[in-house]
C-alpha positions in Angstrom: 13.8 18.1 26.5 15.6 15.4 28.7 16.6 15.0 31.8 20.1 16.3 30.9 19.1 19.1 29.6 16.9 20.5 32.5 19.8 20.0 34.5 21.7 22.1 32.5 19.4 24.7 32.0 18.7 24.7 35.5 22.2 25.1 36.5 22.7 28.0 34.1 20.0 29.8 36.3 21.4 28.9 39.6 24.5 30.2 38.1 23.5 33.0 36.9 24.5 32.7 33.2 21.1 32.6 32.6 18.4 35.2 33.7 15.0 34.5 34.6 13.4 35.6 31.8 15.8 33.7 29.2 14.9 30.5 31.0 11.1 31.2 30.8 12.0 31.8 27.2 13.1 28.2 26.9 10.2 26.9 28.8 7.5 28.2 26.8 8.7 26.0 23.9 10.1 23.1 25.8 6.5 21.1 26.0 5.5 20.8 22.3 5.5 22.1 19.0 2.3 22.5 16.5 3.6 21.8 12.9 1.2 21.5 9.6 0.4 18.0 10.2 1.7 17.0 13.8 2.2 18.0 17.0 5.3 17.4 18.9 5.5 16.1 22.1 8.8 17.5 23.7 8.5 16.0 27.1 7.7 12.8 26.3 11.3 11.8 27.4 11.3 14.0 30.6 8.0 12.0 31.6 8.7 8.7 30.8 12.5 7.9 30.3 12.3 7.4 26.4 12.0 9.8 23.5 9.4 10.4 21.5 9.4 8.4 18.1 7.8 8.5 14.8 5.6 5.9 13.0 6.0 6.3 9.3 4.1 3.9 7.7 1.0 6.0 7.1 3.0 9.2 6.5 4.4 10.7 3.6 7.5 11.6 2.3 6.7 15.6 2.8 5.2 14.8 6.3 7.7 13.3 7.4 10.4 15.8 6.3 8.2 18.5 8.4 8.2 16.4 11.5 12.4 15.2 11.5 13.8 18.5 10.2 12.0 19.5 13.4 13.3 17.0 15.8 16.7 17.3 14.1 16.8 20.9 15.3 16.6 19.8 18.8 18.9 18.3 21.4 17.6 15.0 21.4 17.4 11.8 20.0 15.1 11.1 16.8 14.2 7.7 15.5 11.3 7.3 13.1 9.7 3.4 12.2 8.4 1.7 9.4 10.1 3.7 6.7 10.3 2.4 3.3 13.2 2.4 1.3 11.6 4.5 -1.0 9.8 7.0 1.3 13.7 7.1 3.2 15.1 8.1 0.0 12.9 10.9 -0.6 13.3 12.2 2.9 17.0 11.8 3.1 17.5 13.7 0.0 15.8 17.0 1.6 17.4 16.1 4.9 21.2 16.2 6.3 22.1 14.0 9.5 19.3 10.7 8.9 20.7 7.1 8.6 18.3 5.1 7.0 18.8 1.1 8.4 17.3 -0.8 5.5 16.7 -4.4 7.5 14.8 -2.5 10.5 12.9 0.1 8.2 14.0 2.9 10.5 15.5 6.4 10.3 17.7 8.1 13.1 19.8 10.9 13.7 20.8 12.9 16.2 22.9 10.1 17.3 25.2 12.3 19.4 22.7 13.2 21.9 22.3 9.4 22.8 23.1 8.3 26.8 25.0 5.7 26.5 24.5 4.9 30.2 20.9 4.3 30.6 20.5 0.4 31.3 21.3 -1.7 34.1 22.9 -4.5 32.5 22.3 -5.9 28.9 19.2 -6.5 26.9 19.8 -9.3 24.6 17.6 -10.1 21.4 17.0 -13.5 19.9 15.2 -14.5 16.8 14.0 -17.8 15.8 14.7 -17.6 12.0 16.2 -15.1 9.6 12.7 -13.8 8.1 12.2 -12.6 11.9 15.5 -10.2 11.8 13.4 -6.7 10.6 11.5 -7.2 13.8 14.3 -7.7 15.7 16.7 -5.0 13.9 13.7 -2.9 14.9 14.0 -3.4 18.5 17.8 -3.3 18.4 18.0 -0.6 16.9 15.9 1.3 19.2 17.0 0.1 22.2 20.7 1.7 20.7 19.1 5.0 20.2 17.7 4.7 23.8 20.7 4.2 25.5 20.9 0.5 26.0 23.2 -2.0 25.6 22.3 -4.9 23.2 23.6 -8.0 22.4 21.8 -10.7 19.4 21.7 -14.0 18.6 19.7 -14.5 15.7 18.5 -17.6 13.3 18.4 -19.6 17.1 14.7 -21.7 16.2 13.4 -24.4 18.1 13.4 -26.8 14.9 17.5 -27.0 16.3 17.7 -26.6 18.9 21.4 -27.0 19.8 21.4 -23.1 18.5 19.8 -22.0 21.8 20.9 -24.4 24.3 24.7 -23.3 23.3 23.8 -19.9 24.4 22.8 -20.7 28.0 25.5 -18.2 29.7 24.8 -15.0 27.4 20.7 -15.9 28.1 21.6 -16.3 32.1 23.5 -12.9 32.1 21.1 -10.9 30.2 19.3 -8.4 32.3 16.2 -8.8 29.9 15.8 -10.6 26.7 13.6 -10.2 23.6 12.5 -13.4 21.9 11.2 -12.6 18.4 9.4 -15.6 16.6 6.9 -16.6 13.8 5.6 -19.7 13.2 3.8 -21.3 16.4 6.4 -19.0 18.8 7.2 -21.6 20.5 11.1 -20.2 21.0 10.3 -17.5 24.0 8.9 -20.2 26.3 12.0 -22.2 25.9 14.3 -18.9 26.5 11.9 -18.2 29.7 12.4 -21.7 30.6 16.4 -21.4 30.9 17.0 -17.8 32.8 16.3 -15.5 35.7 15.9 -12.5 33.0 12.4 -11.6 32.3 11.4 -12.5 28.8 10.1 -10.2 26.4 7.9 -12.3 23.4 7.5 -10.7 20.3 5.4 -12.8 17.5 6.1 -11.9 13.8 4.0 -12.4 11.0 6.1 -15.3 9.5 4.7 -18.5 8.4 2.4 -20.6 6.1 -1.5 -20.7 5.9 -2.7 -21.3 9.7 -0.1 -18.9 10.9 -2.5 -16.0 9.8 -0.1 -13.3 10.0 1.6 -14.2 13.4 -1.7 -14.9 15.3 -0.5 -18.6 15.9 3.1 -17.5 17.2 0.7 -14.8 19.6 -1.6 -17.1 21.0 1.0 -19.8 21.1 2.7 -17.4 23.5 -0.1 -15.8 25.0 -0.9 -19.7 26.4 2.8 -20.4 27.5 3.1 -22.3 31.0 6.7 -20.8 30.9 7.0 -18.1 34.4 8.3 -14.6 33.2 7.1 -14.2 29.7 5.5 -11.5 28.5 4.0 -10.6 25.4 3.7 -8.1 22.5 1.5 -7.1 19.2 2.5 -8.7 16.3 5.6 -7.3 14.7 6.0 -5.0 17.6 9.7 -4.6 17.7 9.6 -1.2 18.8 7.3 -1.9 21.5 9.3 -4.6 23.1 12.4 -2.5 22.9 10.4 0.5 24.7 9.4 -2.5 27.3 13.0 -3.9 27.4 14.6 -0.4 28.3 11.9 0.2 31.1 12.7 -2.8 32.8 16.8 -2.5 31.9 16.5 1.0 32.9 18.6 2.4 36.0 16.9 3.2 39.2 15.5 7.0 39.3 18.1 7.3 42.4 21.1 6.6 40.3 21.0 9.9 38.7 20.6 8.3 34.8 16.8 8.1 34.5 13.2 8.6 35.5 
């Protein structure tokens, strides 16, 4: 249940194609759904302005076929992370209507029931290297599914960093920007250092020994003197694309959010 659709299903009532008891009907099931091994949150979307998701690392193939054929049978948008090629396989040979993107481990469908009007302005993405793109295909990808416009500029490090500087327009007309960087993450407090656009750090777990899984690049960012950056877990693609679309997101006034 969205937005959209309580307007609708409000508007039958007030219209009369729809009786009181057929909309109580709807209502009992509108707030979640028990299933063997989950239990769906339905109004997550209504509450917050972005649909529920799925993590799929820890899941299997059959749990994970239980929970999407479910969202699939409703009227709104499903996108489930951290699949595996293999694990995508299996479910998408049991399931019609999933796209399986391979660089951002992540399954969606539903794709018609996306608003393609959500955001403000644009919410631009850029890596520092090309071993940071499944993080960032992660939040892109989301942020599509959420309604957002998205724009990239990827392989952009610090070690040249002619990459960035040529991109000082598209950073300076971003409404909000994701930086996505291993190493010592030193790339977001350069971004934050050349826009009005609050900056969205995301560390990945990329680089050698002392790196330790992307602790460097998240302390290294955590300690930035750079105004207007924030910060994310490691890896956290999705999270910074769910704080990128709350930021982007239009005013509950405009009539196209919460």
């Amino acid at each position: 249940m969205n937005e959209k659709n309580l307007r609708n299903l409000l508007e039958l009532l007030r219209k009369g194609s729809l009786d009181i008891d057929g909309a109580m009907e709807r209502l009992r099931h509108l707030d979640e759904e028990l299933l063997g091994c989950a239990r769906l949150d339905h109004h997550r979307e209504l509450r917050t302005g972005l649909p529920e998701a799925v993590y799929g690392e820890n899941k299997t193939a059959d749990q994970l076929v239980e929970i999407l054929a479910a969202m699939l049978s409703r009227q709104s948008v499903l996108l489930a992370t951290r699949v595996s090629a293999d694990k995508a396989r299996a479910v998408c040979s049991r399931l019609q209507g999933l796209c399986y993107h391979r660089t951002a481990r992540v399954l969606t469908g539903n794709e018609q029931y996306v608003a393609t009007d959500r955001g403000r302005g644009t919410v631009l993405i850029v890596t520092a290297g090309t071993s940071d793109l499944p993080v960032a295909e992660e939040a892109r990808i989301s942020l599509g599914m959420f309604g957002h416009q998205v724009e990239t500029v990827y392989d952009a490090g610090v070690a040249g960093l002619h990459r960035i500087l040529g991109h000082r327009r598209l950073l300076r007309r971003a409404s909000v920007i994701i930086v996505v960087a291993g190493m010592e993450g030193a790339l977001p407090s350069v971004v934050a250092g050349m826009t009005p656009a609050p900056v969205i750090g995301v560390p990945t777990s990329v680089g050698y020994g002392t790196g330790a899984g992307g602790y460097s690049a998240l302390l290294g960012m955590l300690n930035s003197c750079a105004p207007g950056l924030a910060v994310v877990n490691i890896d956290n693609g999705f999270g910074a694309a769910c704080m990128a679309a709350a930021i982007n997101r239009n005013p509950p006034d405009s009539g196209h959010g919460l």
